[in-house]
C-alpha positions as CSV (number, residue, x, y, z in Angstrom):
1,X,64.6,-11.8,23.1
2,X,64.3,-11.3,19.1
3,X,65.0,-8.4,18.7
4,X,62.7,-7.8,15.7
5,X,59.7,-8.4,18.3
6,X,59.0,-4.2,18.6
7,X,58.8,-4.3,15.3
8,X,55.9,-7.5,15.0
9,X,54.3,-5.6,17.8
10,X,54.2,-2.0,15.9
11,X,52.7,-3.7,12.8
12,X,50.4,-5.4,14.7
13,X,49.2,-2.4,16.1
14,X,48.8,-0.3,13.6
15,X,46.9,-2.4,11.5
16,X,44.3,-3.6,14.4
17,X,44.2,0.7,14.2
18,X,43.4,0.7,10.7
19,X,40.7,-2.1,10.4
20,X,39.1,-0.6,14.0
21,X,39.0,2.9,12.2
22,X,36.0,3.5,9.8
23,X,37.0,4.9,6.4
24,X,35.8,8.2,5.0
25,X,33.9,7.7,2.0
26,X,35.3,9.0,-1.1
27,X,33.3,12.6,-1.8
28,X,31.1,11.8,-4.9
29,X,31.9,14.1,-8.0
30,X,27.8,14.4,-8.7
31,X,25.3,15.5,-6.4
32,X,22.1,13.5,-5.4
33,X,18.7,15.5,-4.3
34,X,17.5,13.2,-2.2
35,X,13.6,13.7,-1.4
36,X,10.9,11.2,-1.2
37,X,10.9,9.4,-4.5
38,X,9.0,10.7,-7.4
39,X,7.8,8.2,-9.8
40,X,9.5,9.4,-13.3
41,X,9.4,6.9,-15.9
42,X,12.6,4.8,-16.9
43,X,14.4,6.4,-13.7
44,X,17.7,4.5,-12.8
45,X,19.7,7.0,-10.6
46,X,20.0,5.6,-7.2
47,X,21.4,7.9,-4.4
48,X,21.5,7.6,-1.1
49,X,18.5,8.8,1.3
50,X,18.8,11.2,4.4
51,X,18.2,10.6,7.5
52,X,14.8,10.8,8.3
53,X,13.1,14.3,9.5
54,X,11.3,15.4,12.2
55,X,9.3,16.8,9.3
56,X,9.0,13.6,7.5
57,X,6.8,12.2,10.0
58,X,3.3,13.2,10.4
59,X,3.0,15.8,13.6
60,X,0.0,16.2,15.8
61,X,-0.2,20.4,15.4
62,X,-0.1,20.0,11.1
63,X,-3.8,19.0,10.7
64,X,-5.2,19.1,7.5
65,X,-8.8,18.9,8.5
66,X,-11.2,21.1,7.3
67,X,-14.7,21.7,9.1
68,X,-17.0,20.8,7.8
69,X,-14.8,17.9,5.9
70,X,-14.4,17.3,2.2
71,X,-14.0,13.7,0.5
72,X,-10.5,15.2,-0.9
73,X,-9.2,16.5,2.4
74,X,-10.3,13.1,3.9
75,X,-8.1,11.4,1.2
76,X,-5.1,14.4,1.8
77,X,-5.2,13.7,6.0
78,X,-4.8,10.2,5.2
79,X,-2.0,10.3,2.6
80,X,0.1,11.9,5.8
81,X,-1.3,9.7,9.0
82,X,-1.6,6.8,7.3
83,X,1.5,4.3,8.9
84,X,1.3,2.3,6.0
85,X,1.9,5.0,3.5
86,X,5.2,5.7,5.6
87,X,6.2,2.5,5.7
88,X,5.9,1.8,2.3
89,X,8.1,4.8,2.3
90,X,10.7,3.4,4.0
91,X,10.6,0.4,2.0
92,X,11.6,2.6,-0.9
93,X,14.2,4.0,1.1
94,X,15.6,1.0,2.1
95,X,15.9,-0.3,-1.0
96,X,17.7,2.7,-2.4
97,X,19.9,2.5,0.4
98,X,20.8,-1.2,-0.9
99,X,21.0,-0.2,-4.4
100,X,24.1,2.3,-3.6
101,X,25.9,0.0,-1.1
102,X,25.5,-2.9,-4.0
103,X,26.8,-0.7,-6.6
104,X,30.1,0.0,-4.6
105,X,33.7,-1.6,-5.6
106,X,34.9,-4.3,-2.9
107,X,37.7,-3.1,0.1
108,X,40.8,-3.3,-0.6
109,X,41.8,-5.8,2.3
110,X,45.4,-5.0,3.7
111,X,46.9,-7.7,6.6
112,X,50.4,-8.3,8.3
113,X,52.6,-10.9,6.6
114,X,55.6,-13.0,8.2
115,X,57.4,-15.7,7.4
116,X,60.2,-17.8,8.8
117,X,59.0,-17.1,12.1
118,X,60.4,-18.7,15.0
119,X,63.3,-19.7,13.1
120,X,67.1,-17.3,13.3
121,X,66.2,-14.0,13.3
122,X,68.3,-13.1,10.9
123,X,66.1,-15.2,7.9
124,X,62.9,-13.9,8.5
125,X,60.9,-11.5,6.4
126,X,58.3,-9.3,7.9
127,X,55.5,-6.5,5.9
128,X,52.8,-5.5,4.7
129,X,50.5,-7.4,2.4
130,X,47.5,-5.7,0.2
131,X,44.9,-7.5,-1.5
132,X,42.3,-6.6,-4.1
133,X,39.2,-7.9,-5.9
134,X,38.9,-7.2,-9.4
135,X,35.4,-7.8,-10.6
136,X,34.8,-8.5,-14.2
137,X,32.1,-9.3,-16.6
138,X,30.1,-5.7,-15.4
139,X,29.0,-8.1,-12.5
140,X,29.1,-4.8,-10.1
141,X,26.8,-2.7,-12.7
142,X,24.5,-5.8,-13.3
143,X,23.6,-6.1,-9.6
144,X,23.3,-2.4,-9.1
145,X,21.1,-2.8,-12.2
146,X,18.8,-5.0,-10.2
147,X,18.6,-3.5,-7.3
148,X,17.1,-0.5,-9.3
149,X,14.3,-2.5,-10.7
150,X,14.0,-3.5,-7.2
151,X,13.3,-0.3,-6.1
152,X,10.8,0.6,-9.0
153,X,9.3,-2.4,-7.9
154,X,8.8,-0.8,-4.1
155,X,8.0,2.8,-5.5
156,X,4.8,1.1,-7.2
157,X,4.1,-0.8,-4.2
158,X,4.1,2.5,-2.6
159,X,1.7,4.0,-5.1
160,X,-0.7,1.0,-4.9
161,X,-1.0,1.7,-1.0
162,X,-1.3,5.0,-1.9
163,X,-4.5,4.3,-4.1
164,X,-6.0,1.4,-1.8
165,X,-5.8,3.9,1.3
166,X,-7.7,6.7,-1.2
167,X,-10.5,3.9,-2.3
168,X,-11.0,3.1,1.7
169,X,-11.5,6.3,2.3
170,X,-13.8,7.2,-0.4
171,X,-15.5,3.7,0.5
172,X,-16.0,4.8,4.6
173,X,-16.8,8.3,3.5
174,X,-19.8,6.9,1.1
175,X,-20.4,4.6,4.5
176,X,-20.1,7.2,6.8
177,X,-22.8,9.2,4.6
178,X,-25.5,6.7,3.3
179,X,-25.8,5.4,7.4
180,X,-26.3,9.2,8.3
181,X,-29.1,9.3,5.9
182,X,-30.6,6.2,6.8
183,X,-30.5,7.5,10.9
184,X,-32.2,10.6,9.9
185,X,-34.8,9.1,7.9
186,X,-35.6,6.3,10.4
187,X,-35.7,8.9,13.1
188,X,-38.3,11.0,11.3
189,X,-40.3,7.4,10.5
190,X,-39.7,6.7,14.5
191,X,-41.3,10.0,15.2
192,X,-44.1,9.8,13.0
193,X,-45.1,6.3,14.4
194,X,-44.7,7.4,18.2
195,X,-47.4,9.9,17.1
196,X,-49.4,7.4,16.1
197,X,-49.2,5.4,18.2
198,X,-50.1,7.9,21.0
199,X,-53.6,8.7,18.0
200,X,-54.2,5.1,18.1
201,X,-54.0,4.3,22.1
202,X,-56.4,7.4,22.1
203,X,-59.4,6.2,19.8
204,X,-59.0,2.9,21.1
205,X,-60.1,4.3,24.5
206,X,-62.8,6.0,22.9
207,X,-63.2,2.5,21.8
208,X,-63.0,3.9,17.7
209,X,-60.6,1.3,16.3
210,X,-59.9,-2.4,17.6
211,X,-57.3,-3.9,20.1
212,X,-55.7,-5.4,16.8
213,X,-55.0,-1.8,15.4
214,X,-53.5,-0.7,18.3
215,X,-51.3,-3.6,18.8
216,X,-50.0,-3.0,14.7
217,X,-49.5,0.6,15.8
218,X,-47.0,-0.2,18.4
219,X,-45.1,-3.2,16.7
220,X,-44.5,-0.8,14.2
221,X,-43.6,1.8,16.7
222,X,-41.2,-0.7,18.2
223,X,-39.5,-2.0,15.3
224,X,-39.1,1.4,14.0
225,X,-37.2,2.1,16.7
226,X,-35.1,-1.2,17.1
227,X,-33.8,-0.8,13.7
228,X,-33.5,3.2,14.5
229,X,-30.8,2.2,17.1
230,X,-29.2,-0.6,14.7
231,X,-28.1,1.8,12.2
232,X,-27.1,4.4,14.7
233,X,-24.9,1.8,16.0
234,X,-24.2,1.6,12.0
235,X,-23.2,4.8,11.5
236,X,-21.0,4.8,15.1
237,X,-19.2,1.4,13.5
238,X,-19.1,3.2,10.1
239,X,-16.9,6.2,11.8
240,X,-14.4,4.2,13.5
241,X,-13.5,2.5,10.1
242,X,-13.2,5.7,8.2
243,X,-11.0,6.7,11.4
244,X,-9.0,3.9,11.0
245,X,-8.1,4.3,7.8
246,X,-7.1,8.1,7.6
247,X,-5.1,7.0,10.6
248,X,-6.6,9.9,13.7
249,X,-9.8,9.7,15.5
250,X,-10.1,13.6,15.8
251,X,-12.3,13.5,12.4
252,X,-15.2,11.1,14.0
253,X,-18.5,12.9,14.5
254,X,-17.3,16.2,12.4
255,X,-19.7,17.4,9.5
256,X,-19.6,16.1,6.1
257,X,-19.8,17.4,3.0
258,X,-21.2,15.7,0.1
259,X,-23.5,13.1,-1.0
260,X,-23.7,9.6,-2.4
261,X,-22.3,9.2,-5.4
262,X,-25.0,9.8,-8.0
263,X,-22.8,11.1,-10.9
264,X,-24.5,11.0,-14.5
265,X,-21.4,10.2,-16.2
266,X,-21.6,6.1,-17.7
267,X,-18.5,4.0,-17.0
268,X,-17.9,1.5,-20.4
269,X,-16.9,-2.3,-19.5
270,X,-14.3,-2.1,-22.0
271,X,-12.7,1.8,-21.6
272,X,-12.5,0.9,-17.6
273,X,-10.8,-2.5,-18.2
274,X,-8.4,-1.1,-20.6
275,X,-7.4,2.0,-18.3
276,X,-7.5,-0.7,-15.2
277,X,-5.0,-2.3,-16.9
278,X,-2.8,0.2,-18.4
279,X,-2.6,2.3,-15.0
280,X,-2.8,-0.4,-12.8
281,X,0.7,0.2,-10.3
282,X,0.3,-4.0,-9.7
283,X,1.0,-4.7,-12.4
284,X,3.9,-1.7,-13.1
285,X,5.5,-3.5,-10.0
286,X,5.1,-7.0,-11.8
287,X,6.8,-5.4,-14.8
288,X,9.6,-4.3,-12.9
289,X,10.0,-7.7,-11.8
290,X,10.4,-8.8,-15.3
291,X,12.7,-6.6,-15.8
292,X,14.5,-7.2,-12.7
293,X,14.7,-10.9,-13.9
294,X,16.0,-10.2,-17.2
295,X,18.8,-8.4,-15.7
296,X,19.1,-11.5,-13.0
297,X,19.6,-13.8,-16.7
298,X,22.5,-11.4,-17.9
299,X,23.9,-11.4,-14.1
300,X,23.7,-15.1,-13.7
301,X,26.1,-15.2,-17.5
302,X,28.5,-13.4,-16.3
303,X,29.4,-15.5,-13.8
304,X,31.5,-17.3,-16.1
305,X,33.2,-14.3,-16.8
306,X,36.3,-14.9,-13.8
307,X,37.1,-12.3,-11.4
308,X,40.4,-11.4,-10.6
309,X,42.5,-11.7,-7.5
310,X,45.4,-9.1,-7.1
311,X,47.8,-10.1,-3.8
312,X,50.7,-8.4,-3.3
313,X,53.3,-8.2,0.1
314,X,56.2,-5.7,0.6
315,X,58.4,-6.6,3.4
316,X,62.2,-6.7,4.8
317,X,64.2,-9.5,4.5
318,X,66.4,-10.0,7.4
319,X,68.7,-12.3,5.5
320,X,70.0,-9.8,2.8
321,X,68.9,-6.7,4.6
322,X,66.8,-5.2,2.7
323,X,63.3,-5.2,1.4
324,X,61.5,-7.1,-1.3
325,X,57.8,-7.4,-2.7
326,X,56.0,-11.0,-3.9
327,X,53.2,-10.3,-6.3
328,X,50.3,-13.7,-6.7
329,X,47.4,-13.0,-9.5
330,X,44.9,-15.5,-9.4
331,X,41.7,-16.7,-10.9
332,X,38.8,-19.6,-10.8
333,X,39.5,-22.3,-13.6
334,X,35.8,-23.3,-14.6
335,X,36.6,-26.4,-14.5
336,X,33.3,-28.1,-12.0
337,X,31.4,-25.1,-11.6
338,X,30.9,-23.8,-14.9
339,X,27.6,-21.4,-13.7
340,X,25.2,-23.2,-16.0
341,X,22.4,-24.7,-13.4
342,X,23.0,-21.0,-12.2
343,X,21.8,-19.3,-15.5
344,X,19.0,-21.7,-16.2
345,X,17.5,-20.9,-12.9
346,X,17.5,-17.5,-13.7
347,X,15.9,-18.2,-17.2
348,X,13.0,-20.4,-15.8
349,X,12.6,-17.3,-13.2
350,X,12.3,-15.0,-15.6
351,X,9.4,-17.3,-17.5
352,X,7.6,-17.1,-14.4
353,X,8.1,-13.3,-13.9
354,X,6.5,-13.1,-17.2
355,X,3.6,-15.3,-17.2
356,X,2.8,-14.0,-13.6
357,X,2.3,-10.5,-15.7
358,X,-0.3,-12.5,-18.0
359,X,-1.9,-14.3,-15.0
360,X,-2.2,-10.8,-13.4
361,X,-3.9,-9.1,-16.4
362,X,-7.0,-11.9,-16.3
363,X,-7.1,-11.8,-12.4
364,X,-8.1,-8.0,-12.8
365,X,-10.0,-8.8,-15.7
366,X,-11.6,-11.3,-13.2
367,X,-11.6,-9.0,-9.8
368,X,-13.5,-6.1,-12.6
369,X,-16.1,-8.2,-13.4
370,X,-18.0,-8.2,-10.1
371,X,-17.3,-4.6,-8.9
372,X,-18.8,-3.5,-13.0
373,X,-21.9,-5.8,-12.7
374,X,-22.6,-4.2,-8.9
375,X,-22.0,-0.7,-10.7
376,X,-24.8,-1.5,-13.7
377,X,-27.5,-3.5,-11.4
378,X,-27.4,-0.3,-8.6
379,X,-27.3,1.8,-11.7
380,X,-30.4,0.6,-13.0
381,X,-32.2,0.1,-9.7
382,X,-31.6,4.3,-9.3
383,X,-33.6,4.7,-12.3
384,X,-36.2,2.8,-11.2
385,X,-36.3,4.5,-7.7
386,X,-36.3,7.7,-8.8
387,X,-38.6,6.8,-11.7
388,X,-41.5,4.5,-10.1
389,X,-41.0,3.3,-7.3
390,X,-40.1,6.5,-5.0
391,X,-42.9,8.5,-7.0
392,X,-45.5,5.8,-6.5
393,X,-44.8,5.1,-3.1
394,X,-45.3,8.7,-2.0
395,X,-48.4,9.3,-3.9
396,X,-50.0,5.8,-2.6
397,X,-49.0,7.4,1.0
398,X,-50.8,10.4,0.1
399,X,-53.9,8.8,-1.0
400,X,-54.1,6.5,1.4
401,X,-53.6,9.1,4.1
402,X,-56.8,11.0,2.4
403,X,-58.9,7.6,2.1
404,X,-57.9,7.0,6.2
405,X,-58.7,10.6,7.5
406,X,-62.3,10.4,5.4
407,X,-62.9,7.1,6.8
408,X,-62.5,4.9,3.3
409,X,-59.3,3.0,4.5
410,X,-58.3,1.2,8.0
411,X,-55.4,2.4,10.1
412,X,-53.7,-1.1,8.8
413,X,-54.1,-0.1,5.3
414,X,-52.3,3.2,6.2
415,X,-49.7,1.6,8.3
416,X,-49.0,-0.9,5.0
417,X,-48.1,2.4,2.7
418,X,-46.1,3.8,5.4
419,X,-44.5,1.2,5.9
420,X,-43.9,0.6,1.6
421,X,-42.9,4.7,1.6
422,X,-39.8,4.2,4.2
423,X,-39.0,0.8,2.9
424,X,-38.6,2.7,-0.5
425,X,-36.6,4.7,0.8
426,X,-34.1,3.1,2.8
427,X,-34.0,0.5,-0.3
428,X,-33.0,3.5,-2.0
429,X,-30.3,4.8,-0.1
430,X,-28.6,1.1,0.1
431,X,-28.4,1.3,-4.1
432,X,-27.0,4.4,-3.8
433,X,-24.2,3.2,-1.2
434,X,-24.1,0.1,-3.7
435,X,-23.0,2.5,-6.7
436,X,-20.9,4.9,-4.7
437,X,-18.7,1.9,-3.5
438,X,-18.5,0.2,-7.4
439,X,-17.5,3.7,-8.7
440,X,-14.9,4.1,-6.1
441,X,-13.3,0.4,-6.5
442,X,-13.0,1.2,-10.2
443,X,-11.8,4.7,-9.9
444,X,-9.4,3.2,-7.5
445,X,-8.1,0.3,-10.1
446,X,-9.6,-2.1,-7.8
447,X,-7.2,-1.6,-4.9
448,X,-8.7,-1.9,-1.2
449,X,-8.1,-3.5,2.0
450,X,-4.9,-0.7,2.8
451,X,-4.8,-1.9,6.4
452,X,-5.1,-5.4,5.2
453,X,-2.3,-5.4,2.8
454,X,0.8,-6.8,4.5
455,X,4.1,-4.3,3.0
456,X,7.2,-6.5,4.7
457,X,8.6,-8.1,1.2
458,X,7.4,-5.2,-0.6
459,X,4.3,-7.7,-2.3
């Protein structure tokens, strides 16, 4: 038996031991807060994130619902039950968490070494051999350099959730209200014509009006109600999207406060294109991409810049009895791989980092355009409405009510401005939904569709 064999054995041993056991990270000499991320310009600490809370996620019992409800508690409640506010959240998270492990120095790797093995016993040499990775070039601070702009890019991601899930809130809200309006004036409308129509059926048995009248009476009775029940199943559809959105069912059918949006204040084609795109976070994330590729260029250099490769073995020599140490440095001759395809790729990315910035700036120029020209037509039909058209359709009602009960006009005739008075109306409301949603889009930079918006690559 060799008897150097206990001593391969112990080795062995107690470096399977040391590669099993986990190594306690070295204790930082500056302290991190770590909290959800607030969005400071030119930030570039990274830190680690804590585990997640049981007050992190949102809980059942912390309701934020007021009765009756407010468009800004709407907007709060669905800030915190929104999933895809958290899970932008975690995205953010997740990519600090990469930024710090990218930013660390490489193991030291330590293995068993023997040689002449098999042979006499008394020639072979047996240790312990230690091998480090010496990174050069600031390669280590360049890539923790991009995984920062990597998270700036995921903190604007988060804010442009933040601000579609607002806009879809507002834009159910307005929704929720304008079909509520529209079910109480069609069930006043359906009321009136049931009353009617019971007049009618009763002078045409005193045989004072014609079959035709009282057939007119109750086709309007009829469709009244018909498109009565269409908007209440509206208004029913119109909940369960603004439900959907704030992320709990427990706010459908409460009272709300407000009204359309009917604000005095003008917005100016070129003030709300020029905030739209100085504020717009899709763009601040496609920045941070540039960025990101610019440090990519400067990465992708300094892979010419050759690492370093420390080995070095102490170990007992059997054939002199005692021990002795062998020390190898080595590097990468650039010799076929000289890293030049590598920093041209990372130049021609960087080009279409940028002109995707331009290309952004004229598609929100070009999204604007719509949404403004929605804002000024249902801005200038209001002032109509509320000018003409509203005015003269109740007074034509009123006359022609007169005219009918002294015997001037027909029931038709009446049924005709009735029928102009609610039409008015309802064509009235619909502008005013028309203009509450074009205000809120721009408000909102022009960010919609939260549950829509797919957050897996952070896009």
């Amino acid at each position: 038996m060799n008897r150097h064999l206990p001593l391969y054995i112990l080795t062995a041993a107690t470096l399977l031991l040391s590669a099993c056991t986990p190594l306690r990270p070295r204790a930082s000499t500056k302290s991190h807060a770590i909290g959800w991320p607030q969005f400071t310009a030119n930030e570039s600490a990274i830190s680690l994130p804590a585990l997640p809370s049981k007050s992190d996620a949102p809980s059942a019992d912390q309701s934020l619902l007021e009765k009756p409800l407010t468009l800004a508690a709407l907007k709060q409640y669905a800030l915190e039950k929104n999933p895809s506010i958290a899970a932008a959240k975690a995205h953010v998270r997740a990519a600090q968490s990469h930024a710090a492990q990218i930013g660390m120095r490489p193991n030291t790797r330590i293995g068993f070494s023997a040689q002449q093995i098999g042979s006499s016993a008394d020639i072979e040499q047996v240790g312990i051999a230690v091998e480090q990775e010496i990174l050069r070039g600031n390669k280590r601070q360049l890539d923790q350099e991009i995984s920062e702009h990597d998270v700036n890019r995921f903190r604007q991601v988060l804010q442009s959730q933040q601000q579609r899930v607002q806009t879809d809130v507002a834009i159910g809200y307005f929704n929720v209200l304008c079909t509520q309006k529209r079910v109480e004036l069609l069930t006043n409308i359906t009321h009136i014509n049931e009353k009617a129509t019971a007049a009618v059926e009763a002078l045409f048995e005193s045989k004072e009006v014609s079959k035709r009248d009282l057939l007119q009476a109750r086709i309007e009775s009829n469709t009244s109600k018909s498109l009565l029940q269409l908007t209440q199943s509206e208004h029913a559809a119109a909940w369960q999207v603004l439900a959907a959105v704030v992320g709990s069912t427990e706010i459908i059918d409460q009272p709300l406060v407000g009204d359309l949006d009917n604000a005095a204040d003008q917005i100016v084609w070129e003030s709300s294109l020029e905030h739209l795109l100085a504020s717009s976070p899709e763009i601040a994330a496609r920045q941070a991409s540039v960025r990101q590729a610019k440090a990519a260029v400067r990465r992708a250099q300094a892979e010419s810049v050759p690492d370093i490769n420390i080995q070095a073995i102490v170990q007992h020599d059997n054939s002199i009895g005692a021990a002795n140490g062998n020390l190898m440095v080595s590097i990468p001759v650039p010799m076929k791989n000289k890293t030049r395809a590598r920093v041209r790729e990372a130049e021609h990315k960087l080009i279409a980092a940028q002109q995707v910035v331009a290309s952004l700036r004229l598609q929100l120029q070009q999204r604007l355009a719509p949404v403004f020209q929605a804002y000024t037509s249902s801005q200038q039909q209001i002032t109509t409405y509320r000018e003409s058209i509203l005015v003269d359709a109740q007074e034509s009602l009123d006359l022609t009510k007169l005219g009918y009960e002294g015997g001037e006009f027909s029931y038709l005739e009446l049924l005709t401005a009735q029928r102009t008075y609610s039409q008015a109306n309802l064509d009235y409301l619909a502008a005013l939904l028309k203009l509450s949603v074009a205000r809120a889009k721009i408000n909102g930079l022009l960010l919609t569709d939260s549950l829509q918006v797919q957050l897996e690559e952070g896009n």
